[in-house]
C-alpha positions in Angstrom: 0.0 0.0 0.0 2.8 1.9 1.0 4.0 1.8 -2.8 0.5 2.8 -4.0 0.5 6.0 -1.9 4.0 7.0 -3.1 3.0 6.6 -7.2 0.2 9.1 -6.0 2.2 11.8 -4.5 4.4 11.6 -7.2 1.7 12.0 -10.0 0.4 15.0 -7.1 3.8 16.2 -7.8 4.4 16.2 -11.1 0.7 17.9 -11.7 1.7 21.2 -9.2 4.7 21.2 -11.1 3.0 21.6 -14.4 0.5 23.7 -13.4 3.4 25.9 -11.6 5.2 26.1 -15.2 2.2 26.8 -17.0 1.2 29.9 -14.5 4.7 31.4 -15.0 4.9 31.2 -18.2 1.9 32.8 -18.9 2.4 35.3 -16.5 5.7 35.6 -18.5 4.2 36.4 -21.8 1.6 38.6 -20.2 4.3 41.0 -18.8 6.1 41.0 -22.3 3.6 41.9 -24.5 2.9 44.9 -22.2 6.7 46.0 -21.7 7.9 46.2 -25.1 7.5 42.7 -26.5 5.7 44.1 -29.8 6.9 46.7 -32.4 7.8 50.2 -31.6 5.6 52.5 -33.6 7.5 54.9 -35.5 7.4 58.5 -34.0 9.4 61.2 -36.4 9.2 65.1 -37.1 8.4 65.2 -40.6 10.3 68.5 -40.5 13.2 66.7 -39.6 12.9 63.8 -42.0 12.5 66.7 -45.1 15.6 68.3 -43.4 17.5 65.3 -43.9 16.7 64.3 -47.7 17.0 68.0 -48.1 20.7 67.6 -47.8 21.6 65.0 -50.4 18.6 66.2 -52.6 18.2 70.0 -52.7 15.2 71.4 -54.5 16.2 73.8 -56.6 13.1 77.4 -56.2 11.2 75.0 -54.5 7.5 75.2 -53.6 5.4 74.1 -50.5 3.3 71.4 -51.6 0.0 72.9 -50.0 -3.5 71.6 -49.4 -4.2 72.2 -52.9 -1.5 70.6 -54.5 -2.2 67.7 -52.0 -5.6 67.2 -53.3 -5.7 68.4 -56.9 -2.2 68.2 -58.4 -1.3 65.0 -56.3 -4.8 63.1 -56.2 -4.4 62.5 -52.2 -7.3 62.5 -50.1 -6.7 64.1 -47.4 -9.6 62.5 -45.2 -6.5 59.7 -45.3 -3.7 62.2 -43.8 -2.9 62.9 -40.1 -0.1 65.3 -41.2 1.7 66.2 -44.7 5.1 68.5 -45.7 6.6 68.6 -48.9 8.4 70.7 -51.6 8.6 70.5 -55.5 10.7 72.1 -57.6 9.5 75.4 -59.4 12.3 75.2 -62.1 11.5 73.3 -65.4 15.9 72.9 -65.2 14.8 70.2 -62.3 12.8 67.6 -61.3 13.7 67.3 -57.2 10.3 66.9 -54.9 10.3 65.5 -51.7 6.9 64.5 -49.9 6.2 62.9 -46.2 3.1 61.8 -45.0 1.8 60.7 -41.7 -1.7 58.6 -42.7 -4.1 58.6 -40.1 -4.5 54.6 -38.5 -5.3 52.4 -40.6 -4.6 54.3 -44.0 -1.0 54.2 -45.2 -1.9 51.3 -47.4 -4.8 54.3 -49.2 -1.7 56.6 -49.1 1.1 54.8 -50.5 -1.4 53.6 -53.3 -2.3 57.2 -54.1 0.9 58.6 -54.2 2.2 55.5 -56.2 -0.6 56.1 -58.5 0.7 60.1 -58.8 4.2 59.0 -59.7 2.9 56.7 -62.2 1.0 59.7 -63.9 4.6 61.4 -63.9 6.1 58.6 -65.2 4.1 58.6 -68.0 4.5 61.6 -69.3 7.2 60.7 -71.9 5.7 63.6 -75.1 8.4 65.7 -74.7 12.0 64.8 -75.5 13.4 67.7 -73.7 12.2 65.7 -70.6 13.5 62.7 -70.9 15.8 63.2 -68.0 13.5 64.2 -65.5 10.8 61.6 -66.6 13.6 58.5 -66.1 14.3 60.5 -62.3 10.7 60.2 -61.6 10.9 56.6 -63.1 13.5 55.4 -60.7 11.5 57.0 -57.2 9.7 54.4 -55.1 7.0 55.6 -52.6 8.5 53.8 -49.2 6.7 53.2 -45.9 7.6 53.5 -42.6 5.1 51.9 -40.3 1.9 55.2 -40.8 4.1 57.1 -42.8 4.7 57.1 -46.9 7.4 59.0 -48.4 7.9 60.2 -51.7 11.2 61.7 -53.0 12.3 62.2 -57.0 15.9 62.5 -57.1 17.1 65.8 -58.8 19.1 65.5 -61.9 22.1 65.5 -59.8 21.5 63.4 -57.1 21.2 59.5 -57.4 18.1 57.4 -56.2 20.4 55.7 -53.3 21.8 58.5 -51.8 18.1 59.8 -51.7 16.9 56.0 -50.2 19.8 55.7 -48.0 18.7 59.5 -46.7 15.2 58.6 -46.1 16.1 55.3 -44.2 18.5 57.3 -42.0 15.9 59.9 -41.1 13.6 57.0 -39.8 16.1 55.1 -38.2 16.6 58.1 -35.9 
């Protein structure tokens, strides 16, 4: 009998044990995913992110993109913006614009589409041989996302589409 009670404690044991993992670990996982165990969101001055680019691609008599040009030049809702800055060139020598965005939650996908779909238009715009330059600049600029924000930058004629990328990660890697 003695044996029998001894097979019991041990299977007594062996449950508390379990259960005594189990508890911890999910107390565990509950305190991580409340102290930093998901993704940062990204928190930038768009000022400061323009700044940057600003210094590897200058735009030449350069215009404030403003509500306007948001909405009727670029084809953005703005229903789908938090917060905007941006400059385009005023000289038909370049071809250098440089445009941040902060979409309000939940519409950076709606954003990054527009603006891809403005860059497209650009793009397209091939009937005049005197702009052949500026159309393949606009060809090689991406629109890149950065967890709510979308940026847009074309490269002036100068400048290459890297040194603009590599400026543009920088800025948002603080």
């Amino acid at each position: 009998m003695r044996i029998h009670h001894r097979k019991i404690g041990i299977r007594k044991w062996a449950v508390i044990i379990a259960v005594t993992v189990l508890v911890l670990y999910a107390i565990t996982a509950c305190g991580s995913a409340g102290n930093g165990g998901t993704e940062e969101t990204v928190q930038v001055s768009i000022d400061d992110v323009i700044k940057q680019v600003k210094s590897v691609n200058p735009v030449a008599d350069e215009r404030v993109i403003d509500d306007f040009a948001l909405e009727h030049e670029m084809g953005l809702d703005p229903e789908n913006i938090a917060e905007y800055r941006g400059v385009i060139t005023n000289s038909q020598n370049d071809c250098a614009l440089i445009f941040v965005a902060k979409a309000k939650e939940g519409k950076v996908r709606e954003v990054k589409s527009e603006l891809t779909e403005y860059l497209d238009g650009l793009a397209a715009n091939d009937l005049y041989v005197e702009f052949a330059d500026k159309i393949e600049k606009t060809k090689q600029a991406r629109v890149l996302v950065f967890d709510d924000y979308a940026v847009l930058v074309i490269p002036g004629l100068d400048v290459e589409n890297a040194e603009v990328v590599k400026a543009v990660n920088s800025a948002f890697e603080g």
